[in-house]
N, C-alpha and C positions, 0 to 999 in steps of 0.2 A: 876672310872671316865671315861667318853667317850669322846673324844676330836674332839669335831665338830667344825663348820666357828667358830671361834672367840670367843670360850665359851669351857671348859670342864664340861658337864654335870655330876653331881652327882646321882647316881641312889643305889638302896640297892634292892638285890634279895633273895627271899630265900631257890632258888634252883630250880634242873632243875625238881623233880619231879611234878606231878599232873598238870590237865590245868591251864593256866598262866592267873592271873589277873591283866592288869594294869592299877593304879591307874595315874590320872590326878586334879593334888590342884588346888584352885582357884587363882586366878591374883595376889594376893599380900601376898599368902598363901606360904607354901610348903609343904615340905612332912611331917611333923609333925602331919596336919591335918587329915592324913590317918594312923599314928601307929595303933593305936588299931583297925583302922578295917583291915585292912593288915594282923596284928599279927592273926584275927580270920581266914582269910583266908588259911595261912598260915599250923595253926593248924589244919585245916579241911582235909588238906591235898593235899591242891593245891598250886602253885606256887603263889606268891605273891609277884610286883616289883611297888615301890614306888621310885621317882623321885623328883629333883627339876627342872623346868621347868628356860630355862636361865635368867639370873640375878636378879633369886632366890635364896633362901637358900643356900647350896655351892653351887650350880651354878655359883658361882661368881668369878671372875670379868667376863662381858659380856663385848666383843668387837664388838657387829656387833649387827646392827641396830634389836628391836626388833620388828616384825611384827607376826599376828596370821600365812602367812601362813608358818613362821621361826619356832615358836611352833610346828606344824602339823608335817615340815618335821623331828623336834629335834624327835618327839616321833617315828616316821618310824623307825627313826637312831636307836633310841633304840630296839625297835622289833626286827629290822634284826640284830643288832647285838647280843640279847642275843637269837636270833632265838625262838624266840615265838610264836608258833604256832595256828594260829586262837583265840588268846587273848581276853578274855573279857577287854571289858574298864567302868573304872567307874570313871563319871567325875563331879567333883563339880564346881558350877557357870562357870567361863571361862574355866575352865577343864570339865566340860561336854558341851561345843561350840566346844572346839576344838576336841573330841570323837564326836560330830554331824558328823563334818565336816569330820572325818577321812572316819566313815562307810562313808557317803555319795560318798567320790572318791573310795573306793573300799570296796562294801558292803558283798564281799564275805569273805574277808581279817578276819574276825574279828565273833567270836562265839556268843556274846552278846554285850549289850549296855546298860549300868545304868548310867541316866542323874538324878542330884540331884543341885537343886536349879540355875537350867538355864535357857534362853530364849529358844522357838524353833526357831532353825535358821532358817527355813521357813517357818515359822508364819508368816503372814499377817501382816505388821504393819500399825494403823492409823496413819493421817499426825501428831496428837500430841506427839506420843509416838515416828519420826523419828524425831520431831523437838527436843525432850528432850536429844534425842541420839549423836545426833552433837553436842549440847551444852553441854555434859558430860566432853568432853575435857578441853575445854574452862573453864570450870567453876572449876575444879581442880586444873587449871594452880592457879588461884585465891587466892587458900586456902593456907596460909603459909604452909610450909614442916615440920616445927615443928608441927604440930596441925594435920596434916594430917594422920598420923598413927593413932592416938586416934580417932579423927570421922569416919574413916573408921572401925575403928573394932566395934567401938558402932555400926554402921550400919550394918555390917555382922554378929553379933550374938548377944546370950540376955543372956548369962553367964557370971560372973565374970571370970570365969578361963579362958571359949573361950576367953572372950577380951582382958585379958593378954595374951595370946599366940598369938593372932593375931595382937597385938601393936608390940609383937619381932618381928614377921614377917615381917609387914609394915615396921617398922623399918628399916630393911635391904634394902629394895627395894629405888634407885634414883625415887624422883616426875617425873623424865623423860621418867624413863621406865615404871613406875606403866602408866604412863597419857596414853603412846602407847601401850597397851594390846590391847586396844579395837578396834585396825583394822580389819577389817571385812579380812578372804582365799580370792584371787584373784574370786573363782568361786562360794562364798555365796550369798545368796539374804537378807542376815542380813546386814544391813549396819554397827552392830558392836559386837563385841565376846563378850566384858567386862559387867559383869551380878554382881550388889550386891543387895543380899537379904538377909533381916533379919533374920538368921535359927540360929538355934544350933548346926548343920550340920555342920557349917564352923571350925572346933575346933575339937582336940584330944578329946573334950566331947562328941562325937557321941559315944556311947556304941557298940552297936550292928548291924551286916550286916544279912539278911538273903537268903542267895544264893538261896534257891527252889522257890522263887517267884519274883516279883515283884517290891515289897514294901519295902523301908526301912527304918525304924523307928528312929527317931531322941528322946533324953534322957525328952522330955519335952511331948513328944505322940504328935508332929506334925508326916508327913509322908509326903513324896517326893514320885514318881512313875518314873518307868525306864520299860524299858524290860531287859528282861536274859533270856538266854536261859541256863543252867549249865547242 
């Protein structure tokens, strides 16, 4: 555990050899979402450190307001502490916004960059896609708390199993924290981090990472694009 403002983060490493990759779950995910491909990483014989982002997973209980750019600095905290040197980030839906935004304040920081099922945070948006983006809030507030874990996991994957693992997940998370994910870093041009999309990606179902390239393959032969350099 690492004891930052008002939260001790849980994190699991698997040592200091090999370049370090670290992983980043989505908004209402944690680190569960990332075992097996961790574990691949791991075995390849690289460093491989998977997280729960606060009042996630054990992350919890979170005392202090949750904001993206509270995320950005938890994940620094982590870096510097476990001294990770030029780390690849590999981030799903709001864990690859807040790896955007990281390389973006310091792009030399960091070896590579594997964004899976995010927005670009500096993509252009039309006025109907920021009008959707304000009203995401608002309109969760809406959805009773019991019912909220179950439509949000039907929304984020298309597996049985993913959606039971992402029902535990949600589970865990307060409607109050999951609703404020989606605050856009002080110095984004996205007006907001919180990204769901339909993948198989989102779930300890993702089989397979392939570090020489690119591309990484999701269990149903969809495919996500990132850069890496390895």
């Amino acid at each position: 555990m690492l004891p930052l403002d008002g939260c001790s983060v849980a994190f699991r490493d698997s040592g200091p050899a090999g370049r370090a990759v670290l992983f980043l779950h989505g908004a209402g995910a944690d680190h569960v979402s990332f075992e097996e491909q961790a574990g691949a990483v791991a075995n390849s014989g690289r460093r491989a450190v998977v997280w729960d982002l606060r009042g996630r997973g054990l992350s919890r209980p979170n005392h202090s307001r949750i904001t993206a750019d509270r995320f950005v600095a938890d994940a620094e905290a982590l870096i510097s502490e476990l001294g990770l040197d030029h780390p690849v980030l590999v981030g799903h839906s709001l864990g690859g916004n807040i790896a955007q935004e990281m390389v973006r304040r310091e792009p030399e920081a960091y070896s590579g960059l594997v964004v899976i099922d995010a927005t670009w945070n500096s993509g252009p948006l039309g006025w109907m896609e920021r009008r959707l983006l304000h009203l995401a809030a608002p309109t969760l507030s809406l959805i009773p708390a019991r019912t909220l874990p179950g439509l949000m996991a039907r929304a984020s994957a298309v597996t049985d199993a993913a959606q039971q693992d992402l029902m535990r997940a949600f589970s865990q998370v307060p409607k109050r924290d999951f609703s404020r994910s989606g605050k856009r870093p002080s110095h984004s041009s996205d007006p907001h981090l919180a990204t769901a999309h339909r993948s198989p990606c989102a779930s300890s179902e993702a089989r397979t990472i392939e570090p020489a390239t690119s591309r990484t393959r999701c269990p149903l032969g969809l495919s996500t694009r990132g850069t890496a350099r390895w």
